[in-house]
N, C-alpha and C positions, 0 to 999 in steps of 0.2 A: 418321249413325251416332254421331258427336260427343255429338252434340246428346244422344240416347239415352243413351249412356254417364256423361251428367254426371246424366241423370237421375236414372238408376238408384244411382249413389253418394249422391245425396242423399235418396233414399227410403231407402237402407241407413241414414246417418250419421245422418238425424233422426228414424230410425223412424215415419215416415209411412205408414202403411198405409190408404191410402183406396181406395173406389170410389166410382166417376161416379152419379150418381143424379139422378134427374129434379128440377128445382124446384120446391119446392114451394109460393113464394110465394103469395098470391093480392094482387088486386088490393086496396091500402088503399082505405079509404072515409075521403075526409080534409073537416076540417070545413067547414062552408061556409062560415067566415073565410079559408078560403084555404089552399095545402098549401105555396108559400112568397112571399119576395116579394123583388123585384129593384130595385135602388137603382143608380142608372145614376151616372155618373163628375159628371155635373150635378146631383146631388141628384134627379132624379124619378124615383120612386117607382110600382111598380106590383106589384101581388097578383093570384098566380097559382092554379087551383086545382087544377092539374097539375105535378109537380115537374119531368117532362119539358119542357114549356113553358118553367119556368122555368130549368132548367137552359141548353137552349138560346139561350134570350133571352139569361144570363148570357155567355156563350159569346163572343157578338156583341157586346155592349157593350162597349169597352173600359174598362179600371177600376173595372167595377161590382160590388157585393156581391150575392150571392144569401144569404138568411136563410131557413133553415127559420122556421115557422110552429108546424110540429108534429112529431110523430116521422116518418118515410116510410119505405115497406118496397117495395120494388121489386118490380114484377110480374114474370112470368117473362117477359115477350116482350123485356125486354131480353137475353135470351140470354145464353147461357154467358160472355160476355167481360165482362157488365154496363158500367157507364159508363165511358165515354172521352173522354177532350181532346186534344188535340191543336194547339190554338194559342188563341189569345186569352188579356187577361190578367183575372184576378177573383177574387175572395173570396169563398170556402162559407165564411158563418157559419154552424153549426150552430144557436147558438142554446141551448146547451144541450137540443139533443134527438137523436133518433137517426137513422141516415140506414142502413138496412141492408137485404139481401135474401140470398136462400137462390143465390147464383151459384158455376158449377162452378170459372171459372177465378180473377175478381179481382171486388170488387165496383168497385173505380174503378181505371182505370189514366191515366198519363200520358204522356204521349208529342209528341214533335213540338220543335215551339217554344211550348207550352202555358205560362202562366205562372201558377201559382194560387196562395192561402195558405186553409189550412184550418183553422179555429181552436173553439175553445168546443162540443166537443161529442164524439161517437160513431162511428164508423164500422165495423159490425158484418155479417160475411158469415155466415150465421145457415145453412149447408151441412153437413150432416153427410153421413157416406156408409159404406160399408164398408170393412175392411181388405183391402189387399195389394196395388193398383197404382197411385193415387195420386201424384205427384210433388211438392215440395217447391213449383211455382210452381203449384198448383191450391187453391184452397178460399183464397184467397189473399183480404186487408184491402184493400192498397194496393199496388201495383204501378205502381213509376216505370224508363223507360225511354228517360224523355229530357225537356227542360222546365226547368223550375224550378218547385218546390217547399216550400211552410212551411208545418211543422205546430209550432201553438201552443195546446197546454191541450186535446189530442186524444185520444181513448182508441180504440185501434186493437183490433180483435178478430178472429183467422183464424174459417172452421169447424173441425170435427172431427171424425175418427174417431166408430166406435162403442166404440173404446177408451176415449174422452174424451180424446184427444190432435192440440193443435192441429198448426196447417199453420202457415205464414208469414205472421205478420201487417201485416208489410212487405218486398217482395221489390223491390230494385233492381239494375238492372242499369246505367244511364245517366242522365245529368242531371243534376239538383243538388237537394239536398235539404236544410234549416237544421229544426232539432227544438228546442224548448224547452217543457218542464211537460206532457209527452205521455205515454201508457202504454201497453204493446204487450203483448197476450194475444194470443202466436203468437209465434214468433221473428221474429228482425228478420236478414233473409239480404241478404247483399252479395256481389256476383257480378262478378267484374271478368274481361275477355274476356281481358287481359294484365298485366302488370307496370305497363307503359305507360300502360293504357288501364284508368282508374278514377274511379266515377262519384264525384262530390263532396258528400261527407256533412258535416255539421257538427250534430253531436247533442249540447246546451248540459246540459241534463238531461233525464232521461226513465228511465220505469220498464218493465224490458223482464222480462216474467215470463215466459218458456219460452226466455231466453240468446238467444246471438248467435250465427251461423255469418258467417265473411268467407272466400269462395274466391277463389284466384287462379287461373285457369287455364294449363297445362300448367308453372306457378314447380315446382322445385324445390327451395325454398328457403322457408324461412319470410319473410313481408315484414309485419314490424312496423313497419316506417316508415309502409308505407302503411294497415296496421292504425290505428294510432295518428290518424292526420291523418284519420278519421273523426268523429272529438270534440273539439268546438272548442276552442279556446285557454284553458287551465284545467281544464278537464273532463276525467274521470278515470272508468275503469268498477270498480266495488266490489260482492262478494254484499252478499246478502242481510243480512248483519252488518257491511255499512260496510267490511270488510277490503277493501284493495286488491287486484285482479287485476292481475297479473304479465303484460300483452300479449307476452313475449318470452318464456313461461315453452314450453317443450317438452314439456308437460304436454299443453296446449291446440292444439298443433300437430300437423298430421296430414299426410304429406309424401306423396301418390300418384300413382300415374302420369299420371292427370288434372288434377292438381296441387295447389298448397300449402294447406291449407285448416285455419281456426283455427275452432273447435266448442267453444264453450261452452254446455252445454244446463241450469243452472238456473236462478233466477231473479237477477238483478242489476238496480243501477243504475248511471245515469250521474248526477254530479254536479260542481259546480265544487270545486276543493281548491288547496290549496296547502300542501306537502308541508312540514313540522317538521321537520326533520333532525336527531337526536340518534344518534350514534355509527353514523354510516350509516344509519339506518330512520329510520323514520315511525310516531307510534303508529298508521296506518293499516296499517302492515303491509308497507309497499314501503320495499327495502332497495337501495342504490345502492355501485356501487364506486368513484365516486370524484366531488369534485365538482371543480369549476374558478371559480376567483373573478377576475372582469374590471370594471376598475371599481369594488369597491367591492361589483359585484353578484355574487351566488353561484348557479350553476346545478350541476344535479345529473344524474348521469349511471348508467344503470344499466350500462353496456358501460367496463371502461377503454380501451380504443382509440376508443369513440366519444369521451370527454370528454379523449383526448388529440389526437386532430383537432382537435378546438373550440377548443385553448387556443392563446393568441395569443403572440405576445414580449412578456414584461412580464406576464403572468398568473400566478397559483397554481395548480398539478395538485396536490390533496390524494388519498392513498388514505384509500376509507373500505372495503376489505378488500380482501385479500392478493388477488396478483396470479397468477390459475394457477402452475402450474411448467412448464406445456408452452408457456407466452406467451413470445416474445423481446421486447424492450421496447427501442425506440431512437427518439433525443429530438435530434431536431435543429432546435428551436425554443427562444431564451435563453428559458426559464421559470424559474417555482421549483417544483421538484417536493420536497412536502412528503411522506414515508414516511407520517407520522404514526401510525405502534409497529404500523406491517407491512409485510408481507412480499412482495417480488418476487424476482424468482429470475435471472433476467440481462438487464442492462442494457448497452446500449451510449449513450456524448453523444458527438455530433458538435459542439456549441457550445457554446458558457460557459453553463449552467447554474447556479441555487444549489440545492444538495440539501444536506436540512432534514430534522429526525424532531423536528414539534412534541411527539412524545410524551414526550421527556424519553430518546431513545435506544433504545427496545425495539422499534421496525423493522428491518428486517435487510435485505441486498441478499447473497441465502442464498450463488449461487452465482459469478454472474463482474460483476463491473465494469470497464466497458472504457472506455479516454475517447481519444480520437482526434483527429486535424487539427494535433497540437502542442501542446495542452492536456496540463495535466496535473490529477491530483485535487484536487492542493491551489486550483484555479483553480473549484472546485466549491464551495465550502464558505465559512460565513461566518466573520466572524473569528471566534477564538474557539473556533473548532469542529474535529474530527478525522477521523478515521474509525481504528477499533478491530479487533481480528481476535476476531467473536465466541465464538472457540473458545479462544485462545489468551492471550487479552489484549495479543497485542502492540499498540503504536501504527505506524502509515504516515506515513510522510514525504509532505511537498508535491511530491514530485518523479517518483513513481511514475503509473504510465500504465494496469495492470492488477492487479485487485486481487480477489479474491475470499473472500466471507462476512465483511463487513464492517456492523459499525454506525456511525451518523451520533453521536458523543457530545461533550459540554463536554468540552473540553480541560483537563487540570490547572493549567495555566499559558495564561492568557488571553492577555499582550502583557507583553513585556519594553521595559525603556524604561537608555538609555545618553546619557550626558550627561559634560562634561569640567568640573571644579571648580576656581578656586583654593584658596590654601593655608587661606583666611578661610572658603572652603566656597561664595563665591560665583562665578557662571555662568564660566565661563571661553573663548575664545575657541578653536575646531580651528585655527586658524593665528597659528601661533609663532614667534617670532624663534629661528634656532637659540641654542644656550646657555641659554635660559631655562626647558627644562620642567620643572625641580628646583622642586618645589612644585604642579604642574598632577597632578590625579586623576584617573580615571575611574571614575563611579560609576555602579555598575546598580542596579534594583531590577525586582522583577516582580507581576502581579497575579495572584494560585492562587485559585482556587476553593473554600471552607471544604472541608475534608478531604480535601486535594490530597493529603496526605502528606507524608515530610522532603523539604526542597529541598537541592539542593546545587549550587554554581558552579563554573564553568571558564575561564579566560581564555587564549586564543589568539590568535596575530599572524599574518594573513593573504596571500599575496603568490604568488606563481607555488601554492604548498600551504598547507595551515592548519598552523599549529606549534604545539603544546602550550607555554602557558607553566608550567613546574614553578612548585610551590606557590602557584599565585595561584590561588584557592582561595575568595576573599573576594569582597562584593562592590564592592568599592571598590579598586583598581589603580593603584600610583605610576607615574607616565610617568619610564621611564630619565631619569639627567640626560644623557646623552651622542647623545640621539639626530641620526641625519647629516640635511643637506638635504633633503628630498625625502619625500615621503608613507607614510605607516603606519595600516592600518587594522587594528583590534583588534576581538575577537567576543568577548561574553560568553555562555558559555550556559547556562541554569538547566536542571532533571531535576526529576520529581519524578513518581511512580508510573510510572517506564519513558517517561514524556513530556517532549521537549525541546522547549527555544524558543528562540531564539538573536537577537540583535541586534547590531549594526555600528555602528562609530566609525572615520571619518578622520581623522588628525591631521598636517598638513602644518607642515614646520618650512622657515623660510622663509631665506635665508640675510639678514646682516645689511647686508651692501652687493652689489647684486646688480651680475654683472659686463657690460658692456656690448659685446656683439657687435660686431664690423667689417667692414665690407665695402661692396658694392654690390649691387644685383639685376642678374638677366639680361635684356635686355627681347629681347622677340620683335622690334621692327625699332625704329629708329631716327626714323623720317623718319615726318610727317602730311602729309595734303594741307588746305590751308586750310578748313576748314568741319567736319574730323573730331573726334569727342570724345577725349581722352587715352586714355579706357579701351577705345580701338580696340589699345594695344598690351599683352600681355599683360607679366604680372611674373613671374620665377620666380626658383628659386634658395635659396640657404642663406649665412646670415652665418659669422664666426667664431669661437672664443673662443680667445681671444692667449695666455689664463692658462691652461687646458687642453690647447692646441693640438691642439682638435677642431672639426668644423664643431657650428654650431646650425641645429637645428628650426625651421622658423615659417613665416610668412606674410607673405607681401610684398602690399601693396596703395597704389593712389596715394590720396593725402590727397584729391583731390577728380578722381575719375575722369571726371564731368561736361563738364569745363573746354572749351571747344575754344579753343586759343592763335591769335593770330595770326601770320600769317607772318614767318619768321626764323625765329630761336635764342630755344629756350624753356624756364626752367628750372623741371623738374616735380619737386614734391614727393611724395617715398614714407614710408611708414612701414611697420618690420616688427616684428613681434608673434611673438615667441617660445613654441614648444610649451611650454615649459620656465618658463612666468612666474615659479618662485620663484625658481630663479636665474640669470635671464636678465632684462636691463630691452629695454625696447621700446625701437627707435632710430629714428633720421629721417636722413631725407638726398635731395638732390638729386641730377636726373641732367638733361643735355642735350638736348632734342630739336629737332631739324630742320623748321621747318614751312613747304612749299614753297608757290608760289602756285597759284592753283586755275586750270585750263584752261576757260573757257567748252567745251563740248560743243552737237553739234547743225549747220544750217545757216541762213543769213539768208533771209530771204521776200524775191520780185520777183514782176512782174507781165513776161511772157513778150514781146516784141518778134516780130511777126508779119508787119511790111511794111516798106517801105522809108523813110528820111526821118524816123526816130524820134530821139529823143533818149533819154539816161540816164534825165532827167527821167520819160520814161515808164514805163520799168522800176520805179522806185516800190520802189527797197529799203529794206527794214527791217529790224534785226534782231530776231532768232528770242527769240519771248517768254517763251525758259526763259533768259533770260542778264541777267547783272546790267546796270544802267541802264550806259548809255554811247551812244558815237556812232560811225552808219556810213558808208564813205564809199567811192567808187571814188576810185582812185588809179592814175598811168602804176608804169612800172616800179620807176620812182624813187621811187615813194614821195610825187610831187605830188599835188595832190588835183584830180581831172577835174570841170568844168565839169559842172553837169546839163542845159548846152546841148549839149554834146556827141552828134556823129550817131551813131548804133549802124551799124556797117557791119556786114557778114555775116559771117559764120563767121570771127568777130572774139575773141577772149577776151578778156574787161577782169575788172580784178583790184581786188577790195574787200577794206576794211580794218577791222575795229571794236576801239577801243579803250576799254575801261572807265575808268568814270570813279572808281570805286576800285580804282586801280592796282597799291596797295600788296601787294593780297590776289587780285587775277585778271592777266593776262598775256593780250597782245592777240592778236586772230583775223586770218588771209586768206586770202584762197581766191580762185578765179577763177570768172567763167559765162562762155558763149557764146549769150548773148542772141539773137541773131539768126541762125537759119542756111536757107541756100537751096542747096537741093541744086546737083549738074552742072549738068543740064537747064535750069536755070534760073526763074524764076520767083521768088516768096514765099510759096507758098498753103501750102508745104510746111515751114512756119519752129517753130522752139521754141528755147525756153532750152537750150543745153547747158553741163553742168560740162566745164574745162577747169582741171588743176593748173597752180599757181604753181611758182615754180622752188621752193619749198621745201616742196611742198605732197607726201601721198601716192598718187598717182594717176596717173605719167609723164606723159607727152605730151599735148598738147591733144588732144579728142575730133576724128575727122575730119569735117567737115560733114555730115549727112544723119544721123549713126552715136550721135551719145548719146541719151540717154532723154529722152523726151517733158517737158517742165515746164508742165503748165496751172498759168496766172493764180493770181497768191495763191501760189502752193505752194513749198517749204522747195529751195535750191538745193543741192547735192552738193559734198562735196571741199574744205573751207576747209583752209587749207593748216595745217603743224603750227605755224608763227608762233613 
């Protein structure tokens, strides 16, 4: 029923009024040089004198040509579909001659995984029929439906009516098709099943004399993208007068329930162009709204929302005309959007933009300017430049966020410039010894734009508010002689047609003997352990001033935070740095610290005593590989140092000693094991190393025999005493 329905719309839309009629070919009589001939992918060559023959031969050869001979007109027993393919790949050289027959429906279709190129010649469905039922895919040239396809230096011809009105001299639905230096008497109809689903045209140039129909089924929507990406890359369709066709024009759009479908019914071509751009258009006649320049290169756009998608951070958005007034317009990409002398109607930026009107100001942003994120306007604009109240002439300040019917204009005063002189007129230094600025200037000037208008100046001294200084007026300003210690910034600001610019001077007066802080810092501890850097302890705190009898500002830090001292008393260097540098001087000073010996950490390695009749010897102590060089040793209670002849008894504790051999900076280790232990029962099958504390050690009482943790061979023993 579908299927019906699209019919019958495109018998309406193209005016097609045919009926079926018998063929009326008759069999050619072709010469007896042969009707064509087949040149196989090897070069050999053979002349057929049946085109049918030859066709199918073609078919079967892989990459071979078939060449017409002479003209060929199809008999009718090929029947109403006439020729078909369906795979193989080959070349119909015409030949410069005709290849045509009187068929109802196509005279060659393609289909399948067919792969052909058609070139140098004719393709002529020679059907005529009556009006009124007809459909847009009968009496049809070429018909593709799946394959690949090229047609090169082709002259496509539908039949027709007894009107003298063709049918479709190319009907696709599927497959792919590439076109160059080709001519089509009939329409050229593109049928796409969906949005999705569209077959692949690339038409370079070609002369299509009864227009183009491209339907989308059941779109709603015009689809000029996929219009467009029919005609290859450069290629452009134009009537008959070279004027450009507008593929997005709503002229050419037809929007049905069946769906979206673009009908162009005179004659045109396609050709390759490249588009002049003067003041928006083309002497071609296609006119764009904006372009966008990347790189250096300039592409052109006929949608502003399309070519403000495309534009990247770092590009140019140019209007090349005004911007609806029903469009909202919001720019969250840093571009430069150039006005250039038109008009948008409201804008929102999300990010640093530069907005530009190369016109010299006669664009306008009619209705609201919004700039957001913490921006403000003036973070929009280049130097130099303003924004105007088109109606009003007032000037905006840099500081405003929403602004509306505003121009982008030269400011009357470009860039003000402030500088501190001696009395000779030469460069002068902002930091001054108090008592000396009797003789120090300030001098402004600024750059106006010819016919800025009168200028006039202002000087004010800035600080918690801005103060008016009465009559300085000039642009040149004596510095008090009297001014106190400490910082003064001064604003000069020029006027001139309602527009101001203002610039800034610091002027620090330094005192002449700065006074020096006393005190000490607060340290966060005292005490390091041997191996720690200084700046494990924090500095804090405030010095004082003796002469004021207030505290001072600053910063405490050690002269070399790095350092790790050696054990004992160590005196570390600080220095602190005043908020207040002019008058305050930096001071130095030592402070004490404590730096104790470092505790070896961890346990010594043995080898575990399992029977009876062992010695120390066997235990094989060593100490534990994270502790500085030294020597270990079992020792009695006393402190002797035990024989490594000595018999290990059972559930025995013997007590080891290590003492490093940089003593200065570690502090010795002891601890007890229980080497050998044999449960009640008796026996040794049941034996291991157990830890057992020394009298100074943390761990109480010796383990009970059977009761400590297992010690395989090699492994780290438990419980060195605190030593």
């Amino acid at each position: 029923m579908k299927k019906r329905v699209l019919s019958m719309f495109m018998a309406l839309a193209l005016c097609l009024t045919l009926l079926p009629a018998a063929a009326f070919a008759e069999d050619a009589e072709i010469a007896e040089s042969g009707a064509a001939q087949v040149t196989t992918a090897g070069d050999t060559e053979q002349v057929y004198g049946s085109f049918n023959d030859a066709w199918s031969a073609a078919i079967k050869s892989e990459g071979s040509t078939l060449k017409l001979l002479s003209d060929v007109e199809l008999s009718n027993e090929v029947g109403e579909n006439g020729l078909s393919v369906s795979e193989g790949s080959f070349t119909l050289d015409l030949n410069n001659k005709t290849l045509k027959g009187a068929i109802w429906k196509q005279l060659l279709e393609v289909s399948g995984t067919a792969n052909i190129t058609i070139k140098n010649g004719s393709l002529v469905n020679t059907q005529t029929g009556p009006a009124a039922t007809a459909t847009a895919t009968e009496l049809v040239a070429l018909k593709i439906s799946g394959g690949t396809v090229a047609l090169d230096n082709v002259n496509l011809t539908s039949g027709i009516n007894l009107e003298g009105k063709h049918s479709s001299a190319l009907y696709i639905t599927g497959g792919s098709l590439t076109v160059t230096g080709s001519t089509f008497t009939g329409e050229v109809g593109v049928f796409c099943e969906n949005s999705g689903t569209r077959p692949a045209l690339s038409i370079a140039d070609a002369t299509l004399n009864n227009g183009i129909f491209y339907w989308v089924a059941d779109a709603q929507a015009s689809d000029t993208a996929g219009l467009e990406a029919i005609f290859a890359a450069g290629s452009m369709l134009f009537d008959q007068n070279s004027k450009y066709i507008d593929l997005a024009s709503k002229e050419y759009w037809h929007i049905e329930n069946v769906g979206a479908i673009f009908l162009y019914t005179e004659g045109c071509i396609v050709k390759p162009h490249t588009h002049k751009v003067v003041n928006g258009a083309c002497e071609c006649g296609a006119t764009f709204a904006a372009s966008v320049t990347q790189n250096g290169t300039v592409t052109y756009y006929k949608d502003f929302h399309t070519a403000l998608d495309a534009a990247n951070a770092g590009d140019t958005l140019k209007l090349l005309r005004d911007v609806p007034g029903d469009v909202t317009v919001t720019i969250d990409k840093a571009i430069t959007f150039d006005l250039n002398g038109h008009r948008i109607y409201d804008l929102t930026v999300r990010c640093k933009i530069t907005l530009k009107d190369s016109a010299g100001g006669t664009g306008k942003i009619a209705e609201w300017l919004r700039v957001q994120n913490g921006l403000t306007i003036g973070d929009l604009l280049e130097e130099g430049y303003a924004l105007r109240n088109a109606k009003t002439g007032a000037w905006y300040g840099e500081t405003e966020q929403t602004v509306g019917n505003v121009t982008v204009q030269q400011a009357p005063i470009t860039s003000v410039t402030l500088t501190a002189l001696n009395a000779d007129g030469t460069a002068a230094s902002t930091s001054i010894p108090y008592g000396t600025t009797n003789g120090i200037k300030l001098s402004a000037s600024c750059d106006a734009k010819p016919g800025a208008g009168k200028l006039s100046c202002q000087w004010y001294t800035t600080g918690g508010t801005l103060q008016l200084i009465n009559g300085a007026t000039e642009p040149v300003y004596q510095l008090p002689a009297d001014l106190s210690v400490g910082k003064h910034t001064y604003r000069v600001t020029f006027t001139a047609d309602g527009y101001s610019k203002s610039a800034d001077i610091t002027i620090t007066i330094t005192a002449t003997n700065k006074i020096v802080p006393t005190g000490e810092p607060t340290l966060s501890a005292t005490t390091l352990t041997y191996g720690q850097a200084l700046s494990a302890i924090k500095l804090s705190g405030k010095l004082h001033d003796n002469v004021n009898n207030k505290d001072v500002e600053g910063t405490f830090t050690w002269a070399d935070g790095t350092v790790k001292p050696s054990a004992g008393s160590y005196e570390a260097a600080w220095k602190f740095t005043p908020t207040d540098g002019d008058t305050y001087a930096e001071t130095t000073g030592t402070v004490s610290i404590t730096v104790n010996k470092a505790k070896p950490t961890g346990d010594p390695t043995y080898t575990r005593i399992t029977a009876a009749n062992k010695t120390l010897k066997d235990a094989a102590l060593k100490p534990n590989t994270s502790w500085p060089t030294g020597t270990i040793q079992w020792v009695d209670k006393d402190g002797k140092v035990l024989p490594d002849t000595t018999e290990v008894k059972a559930n025995t504790a013997y007590r080891w000693r290590f003492v490093p051999e940089d003593s200065e900076h570690y502090n010795e280790l002891t601890g007890t094991i229980t080497l050998y232990t044999v449960s009640h029962s008796g026996g040794g099958g049941d034996s291991a190393g157990h830890l057992s504390s020394a009298e100074h050690g943390p761990s109480g009482p010796p383990a009970p025999p059977g009761k400590g943790p297992q010690q395989e061979p090699g492994h780290p023993a438990h419980g060195p005493d605190d030593g």
